[in-house]
N, C-alpha and C positions, 0 to 999 in steps of 0.2 A: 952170170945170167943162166949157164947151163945148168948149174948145182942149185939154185934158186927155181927154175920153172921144172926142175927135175922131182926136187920137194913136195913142191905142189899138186905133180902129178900122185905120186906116194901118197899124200896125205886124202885127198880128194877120193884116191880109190878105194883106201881104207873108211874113209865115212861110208861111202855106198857097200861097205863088206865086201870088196870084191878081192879075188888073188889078183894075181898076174895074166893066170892062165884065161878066166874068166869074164877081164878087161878086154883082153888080146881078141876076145872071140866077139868079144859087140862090137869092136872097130869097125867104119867101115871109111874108107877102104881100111881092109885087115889087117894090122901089124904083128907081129912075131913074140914070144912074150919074150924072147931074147934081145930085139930090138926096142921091147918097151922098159924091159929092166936096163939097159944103157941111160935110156933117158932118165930114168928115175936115180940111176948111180950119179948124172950130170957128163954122163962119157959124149953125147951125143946132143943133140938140138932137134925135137921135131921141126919139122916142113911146118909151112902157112893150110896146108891141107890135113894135116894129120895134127895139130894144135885143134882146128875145128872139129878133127873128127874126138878129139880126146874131151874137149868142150862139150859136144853134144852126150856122147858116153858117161860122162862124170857129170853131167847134169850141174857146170859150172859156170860161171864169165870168161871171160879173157881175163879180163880184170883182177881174175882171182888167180889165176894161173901166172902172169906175172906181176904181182903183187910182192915186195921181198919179204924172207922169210925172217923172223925172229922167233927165240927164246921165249916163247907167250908163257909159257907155265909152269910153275914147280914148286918141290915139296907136295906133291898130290898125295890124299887120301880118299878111296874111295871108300862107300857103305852100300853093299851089294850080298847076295847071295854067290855062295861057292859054285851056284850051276850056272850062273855065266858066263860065254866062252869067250875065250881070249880074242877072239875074232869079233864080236859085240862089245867088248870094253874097248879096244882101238878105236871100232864108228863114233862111242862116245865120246873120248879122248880127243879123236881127232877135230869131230863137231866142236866140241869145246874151246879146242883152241883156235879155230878158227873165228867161232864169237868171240870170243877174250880178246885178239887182235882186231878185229873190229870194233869194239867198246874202246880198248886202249886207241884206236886211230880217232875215234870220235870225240874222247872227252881230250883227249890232246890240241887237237881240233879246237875247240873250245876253249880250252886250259881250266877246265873245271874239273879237274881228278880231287876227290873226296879224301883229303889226308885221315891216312891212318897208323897211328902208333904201334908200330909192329916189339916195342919194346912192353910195351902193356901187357898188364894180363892180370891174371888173380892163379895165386901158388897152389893146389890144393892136394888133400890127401886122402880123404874121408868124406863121405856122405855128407856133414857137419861142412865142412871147407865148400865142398859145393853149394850147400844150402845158400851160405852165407854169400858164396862168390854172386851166386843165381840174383839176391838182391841188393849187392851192389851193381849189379850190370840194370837193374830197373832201374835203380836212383841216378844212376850215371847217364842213364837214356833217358832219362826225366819222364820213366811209366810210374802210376800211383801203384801202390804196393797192390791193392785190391781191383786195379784196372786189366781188362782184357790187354794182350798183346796184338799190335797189326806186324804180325813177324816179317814181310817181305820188307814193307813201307821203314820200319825201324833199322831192318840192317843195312839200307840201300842208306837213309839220313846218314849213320853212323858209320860210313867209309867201308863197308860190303858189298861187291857188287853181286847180283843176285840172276844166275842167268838159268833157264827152263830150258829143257832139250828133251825131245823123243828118244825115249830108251825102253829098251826088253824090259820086263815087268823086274827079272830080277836086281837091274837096278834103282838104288833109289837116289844117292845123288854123293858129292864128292866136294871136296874142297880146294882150296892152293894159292898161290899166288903166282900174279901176272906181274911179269917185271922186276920180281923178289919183292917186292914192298907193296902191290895192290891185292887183300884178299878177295878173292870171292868163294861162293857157296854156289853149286850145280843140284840142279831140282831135277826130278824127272818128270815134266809136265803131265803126267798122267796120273799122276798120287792122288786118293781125294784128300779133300781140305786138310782135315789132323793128320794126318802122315805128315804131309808135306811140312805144315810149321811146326812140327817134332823135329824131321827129318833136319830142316832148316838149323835149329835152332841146335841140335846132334853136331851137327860140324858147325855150328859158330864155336860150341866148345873145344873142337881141338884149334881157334884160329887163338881163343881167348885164354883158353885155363893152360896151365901148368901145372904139368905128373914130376914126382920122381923116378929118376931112373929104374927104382925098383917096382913100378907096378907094371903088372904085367899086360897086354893089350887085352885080354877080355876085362881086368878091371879096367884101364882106360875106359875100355865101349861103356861099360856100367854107368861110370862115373859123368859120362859127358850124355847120356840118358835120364840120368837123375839130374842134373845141368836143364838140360831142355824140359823136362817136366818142372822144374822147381820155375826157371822162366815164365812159362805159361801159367803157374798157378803154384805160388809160393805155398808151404807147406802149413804155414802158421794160419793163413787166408783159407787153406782147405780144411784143418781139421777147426777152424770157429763154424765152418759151413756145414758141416757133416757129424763133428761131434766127437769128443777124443776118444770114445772107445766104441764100438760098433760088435755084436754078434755077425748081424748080418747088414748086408746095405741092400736098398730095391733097385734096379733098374732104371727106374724114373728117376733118383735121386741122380745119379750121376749123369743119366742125360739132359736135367736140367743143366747141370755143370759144366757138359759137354757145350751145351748152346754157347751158354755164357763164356768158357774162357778158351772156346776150338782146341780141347783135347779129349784124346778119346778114353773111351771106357775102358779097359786094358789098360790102358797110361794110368787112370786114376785109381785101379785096385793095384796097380804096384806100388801108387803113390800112399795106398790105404796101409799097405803092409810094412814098406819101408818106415812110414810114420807115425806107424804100433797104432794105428787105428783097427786094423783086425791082424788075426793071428798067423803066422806064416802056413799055419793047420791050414784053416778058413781060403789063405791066399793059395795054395796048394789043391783047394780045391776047385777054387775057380779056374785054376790052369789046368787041369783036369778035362771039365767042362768044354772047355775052348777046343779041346780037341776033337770036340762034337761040331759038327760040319752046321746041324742048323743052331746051333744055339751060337757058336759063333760070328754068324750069316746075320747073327740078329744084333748082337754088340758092339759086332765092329762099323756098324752104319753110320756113314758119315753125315749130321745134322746141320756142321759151320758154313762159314760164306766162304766159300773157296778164293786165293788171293794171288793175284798174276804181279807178277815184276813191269813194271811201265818204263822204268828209267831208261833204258838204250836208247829206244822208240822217242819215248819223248828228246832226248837228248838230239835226236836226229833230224828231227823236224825243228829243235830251238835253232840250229844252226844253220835250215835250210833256210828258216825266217828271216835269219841274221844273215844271210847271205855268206856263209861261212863258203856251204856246198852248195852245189849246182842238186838239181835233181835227180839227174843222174847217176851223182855220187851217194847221193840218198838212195835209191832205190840198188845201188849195190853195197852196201852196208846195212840195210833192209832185209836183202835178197827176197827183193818183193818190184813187179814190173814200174815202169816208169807212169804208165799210166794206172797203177796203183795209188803209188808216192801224190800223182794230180788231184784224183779224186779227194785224196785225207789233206790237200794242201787247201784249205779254205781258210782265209782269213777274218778276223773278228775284228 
């Protein structure tokens, strides 16, 4: 129990970014960051008074504090910028696992865990291997070749859980599995719409495809980029729509496209270039461009229906139905008040 609520605390303070030192100084009454770091080793057992003051500090339950700790997550890959700081990707980290244990307690709960074939996948090498991987994974998901994607709704059906969390702009989101054999994909709830089912669909590739050992991690990223574009909007579907060889393309053109298949403009001239629809000249110039503050301000606008993950939630309330859980237990799996969990409990 001491090495179990000692976790908790660790984890708990690392969500809120805090050290030791800076825990130690919101206690009240005060603790020492020497006798907080005990507790966090499991050397010690806070007091009934110092549990609540670590409670109110870490802005936790009891509940969560002694809740036991598991193994939630591994094999992590994250897709972030180099300038966020190790102290930021912990809060996310540790947010993460924290959901993930909650989702795993809840479809457990239920016994309705989404099997998924962690033996699966599509082998690939080349631009060509991807293309092709890209639409077998439509026909396998039974999307029409020429049909938009509902990227959260598809990977959540297809054994992905799909879970949204506040993070620094530098990140965008991450993947791994819970319990070796459940994958999920981490969003950064603040992406708009094309980012995010890029971003989404960017780490489905590393859950789905297979590198050989010789390629190297920036072709990886390449490769599971053209993955997610080809997803979204197969190649043979965009060049009947645009035309196989292009001088130049307008703006409108591919914002129509944008509507229709939620990718963005940027996504769809590398998809121009990579698919000899224009010249890597041509594509080198639009990258160029971009590096103009408004003309990029102006492309990278996002036009699609932005798309939220519902499954946990719903999962939460199927089982408050079913009288799985109490309310209670719902609104801390929620981490949303009891009299929250009431008001959304209306029956049909």
């Amino acid at each position: 129990m001491k090495k179990s609520v000692g976790e908790r605390i660790r984890s708990a303070r690392r969500m809120r970014g805090l050290t030791q030192d800076e825990l130690s100084q919101r206690l009240s009454p005060k603790i020492s960051k020497d006798a907080l770091a005990k507790f966090e080793r499991g050397d010690n057992f806070p007091g009934s008074s110092t549990l609540l003051a670590l409670k109110k500090a870490l802005g936790v339950t009891l509940d969560y504090l002694f809740r036991p700790t598991a193994d939630a997550i591994s094999e992590v890959r994250y897709l972030k910028k180099s300038s966020i700081s190790a102290r930021e990707l912990d809060m996310v980290t540790e947010t993460v696992k924290d959901k993930i244990e909650r989702y795993n307690d809840i479809e457990d709960s239920l016994g309705v865990g989404v099997g998924f074939d962690s033996s699966s996948g599509y082998a690939v090498s080349n631009l060509d291997d991807v293309c092709a991987a890209a639409l077998s994974l439509r026909r396998d998901w039974g999307i029409g070749e020429e049909s938009a994607v509902s990227v959260i709704d598809n990977l959540e059906a297809n054994g992905i859980r799909v879970v949204e969390v506040s993070a620094p702009a530098d990140f965008r989101g991450m993947c791994g599995y819970a319990n070796t054999n459940r994958p999920f994909i981490v969003l950064n709830e603040s992406l708009d719409a094309e980012t995010k089912r890029f971003t989404a669909l960017h780490e489905l590739a590393h859950i789905v495809l297979r590198f050989g050992e010789e390629k190297t991690s920036k072709e990886v990223e390449a490769l599971c980029d053209s993955f997610a574009s080809e997803v979204l909007l197969p190649r043979s579907v965009f060049i009947k729509l645009i035309g196989a060889r292009r001088k130049d393309i307008i703006l409108s053109e591919l914002r129509n496209l944008q509507r229709l298949f939620g990718i963005s403009v940027p996504a769809l001239m590398h998809k121009a270039a990579y698919a000899g629809v224009i010249s890597e000249k041509r594509y080198r110039y639009f990258c160029d461009l971009m590096k103009k503050e408004k003309f990029k301000n102006e492309v990278t606008q996002s036009v699609f229906v932005p798309e939220r993950s519902f499954r946990f939630e719903s999962l939460v309330y199927r089982a408050l139905a079913s009288e799985v859980i109490t309310i209670s237990r719902a609104a801390n799996l929620l981490n949303s008040s009891i009299e929250e969990v009431r008001d959304n409990y209306i029956l049909v």
